[in-house]
N, C-alpha and C positions, 0 to 999 in steps of 0.2 A: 504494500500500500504506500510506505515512503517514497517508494522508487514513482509513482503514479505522481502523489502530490509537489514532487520534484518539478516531473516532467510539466505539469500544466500548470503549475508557476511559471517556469523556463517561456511555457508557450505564450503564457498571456501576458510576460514581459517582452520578451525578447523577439518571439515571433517561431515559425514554424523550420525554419531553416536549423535556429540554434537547438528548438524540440529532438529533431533527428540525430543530432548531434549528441544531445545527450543521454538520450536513448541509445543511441548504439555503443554508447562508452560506459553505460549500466549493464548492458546484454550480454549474457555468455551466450555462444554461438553453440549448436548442437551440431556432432559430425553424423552427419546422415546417414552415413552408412553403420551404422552402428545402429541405427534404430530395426527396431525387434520387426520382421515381419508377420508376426500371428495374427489370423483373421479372424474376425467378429467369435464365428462358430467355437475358433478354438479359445478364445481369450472366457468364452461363457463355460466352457469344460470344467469340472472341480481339479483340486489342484492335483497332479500326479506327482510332484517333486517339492520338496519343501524349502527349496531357494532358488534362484536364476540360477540358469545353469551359464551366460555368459559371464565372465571374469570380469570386465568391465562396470558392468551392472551390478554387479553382488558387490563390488568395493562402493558403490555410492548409497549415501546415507540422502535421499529424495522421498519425500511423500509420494505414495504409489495411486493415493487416492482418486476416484473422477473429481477433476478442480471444480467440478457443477457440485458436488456435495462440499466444500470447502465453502464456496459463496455462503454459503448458511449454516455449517456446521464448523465453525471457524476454533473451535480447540479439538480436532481431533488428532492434529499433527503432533499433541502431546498425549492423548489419551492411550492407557497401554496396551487394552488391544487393538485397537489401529496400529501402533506403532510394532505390535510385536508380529502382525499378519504383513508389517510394511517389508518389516527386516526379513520374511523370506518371500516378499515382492510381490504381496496379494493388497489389490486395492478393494473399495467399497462393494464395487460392481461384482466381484468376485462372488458374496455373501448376499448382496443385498440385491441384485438384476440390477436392470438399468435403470428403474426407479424414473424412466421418462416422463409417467404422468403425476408424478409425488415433484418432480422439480419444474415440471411445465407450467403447471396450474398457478398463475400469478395471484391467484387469489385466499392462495394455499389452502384449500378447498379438499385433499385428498390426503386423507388421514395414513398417515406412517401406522399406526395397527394392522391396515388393511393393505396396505402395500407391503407390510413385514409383519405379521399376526405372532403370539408369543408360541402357538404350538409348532412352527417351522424352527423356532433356534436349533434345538438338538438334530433334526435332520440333518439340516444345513449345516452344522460343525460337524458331523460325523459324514459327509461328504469326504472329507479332507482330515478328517479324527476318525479312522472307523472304529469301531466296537471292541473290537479285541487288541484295542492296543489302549484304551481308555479304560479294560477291564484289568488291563495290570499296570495302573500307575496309581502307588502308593495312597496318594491323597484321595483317590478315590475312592479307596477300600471301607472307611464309615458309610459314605451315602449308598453301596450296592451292599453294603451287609444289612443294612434298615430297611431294605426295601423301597427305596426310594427311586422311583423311574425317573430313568432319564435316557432311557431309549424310546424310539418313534412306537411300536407296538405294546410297549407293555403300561398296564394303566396302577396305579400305587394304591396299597391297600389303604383303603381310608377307614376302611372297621379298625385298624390299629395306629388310626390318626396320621398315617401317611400322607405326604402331599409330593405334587409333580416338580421334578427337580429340572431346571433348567441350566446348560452351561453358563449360562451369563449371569447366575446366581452369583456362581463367585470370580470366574475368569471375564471382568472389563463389567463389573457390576453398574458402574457411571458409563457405560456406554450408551448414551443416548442423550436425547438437547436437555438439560437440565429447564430451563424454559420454554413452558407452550405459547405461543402467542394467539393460539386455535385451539377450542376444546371439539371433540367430535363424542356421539354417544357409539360408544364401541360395539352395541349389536345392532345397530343400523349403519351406523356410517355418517349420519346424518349429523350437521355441524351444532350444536348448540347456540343460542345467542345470547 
């Protein structure tokens, strides 16, 4: 944003000649040939490999996020699971689609519930987490010994006061806008006023 309100001081002093000018003296250049050619199809794929596999890319520390989710979700480039899906090169779109019509709608009108509902997290993380590798890390050993579901099929005994365990219970708990600026009624969709 610095570099922005630089820029259009520059221009509305000095004029658009010196703008260019310092804009391009702000800009690191990208070597083109270095940029990833994976198509749409495969970039929507779960992940197969848990880092970039190019050298180049695995050394840079870049938000991997869609910059369309950054426009309004503006600390995720600290929050630590963005940041720890960043470091092995998995951005928003990865987890969350393309979210076209949740960032289109100017009138923010389409409720993040229904574009990301809560019974999809465990899926979705066991895409890329499957099951038998989540059944043998330590810290998970309390919540599968209680009975506590956190797989897509199985449902938690609630005769023994069980309730449904979500990965984001504990992995990136503040993951999400800490401020609504839109309330929506969650089994309709419909916006509240």
């Amino acid at each position: 944003m610095g570099i922005i309100c630089k820029a259009f001081f520059a221009w509305a002093t000095m004029g658009t000649s010196s703008l260019l000018l310092i804009w391009l003296a702000n800009c690191s250049f990208v070597n083109l040939s270095r940029l990833s050619t994976t198509t749409v199809a495969e970039a929507n794929e779960p992940a197969g490999q848990a880092a970039p596999t190019d050298d180049y890319y695995a050394q840079q520390k870049t938000f991997v996020a869609n910059p369309f989710c950054k426009a309004c979700h503006l600390d995720f480039d600290e929050d630590e699971l963005a940041l720890n899906h960043e470091l092995a090169g998995i951005g928003c779109e990865r987890c969350h689609g393309e979210s076209l019509r949740h960032r289109s709608d100017e009138g923010n009108i389409t409720p993040p519930e229904l574009m990301y509902p809560k019974e999809r997290i465990n899926p979705t993380c066991m895409m890329c987490h499957p099951r038998h590798e989540i059944e043998h890390v330590e810290d998970h050993q309390p919540i599968l010994e209680t009975g506590l579901s956190i797989f897509e099929n199985e449902e938690p005994d609630e005769e023994a006061g069980h309730t449904a365990k979500y990965c984001t219970d504990c992995h990136g708990p503040d993951h999400r806008m800490q401020v609504r600026t839109v309330r929506w009624n969650k089994a309709t969709g419909e916006i509240i006023k």
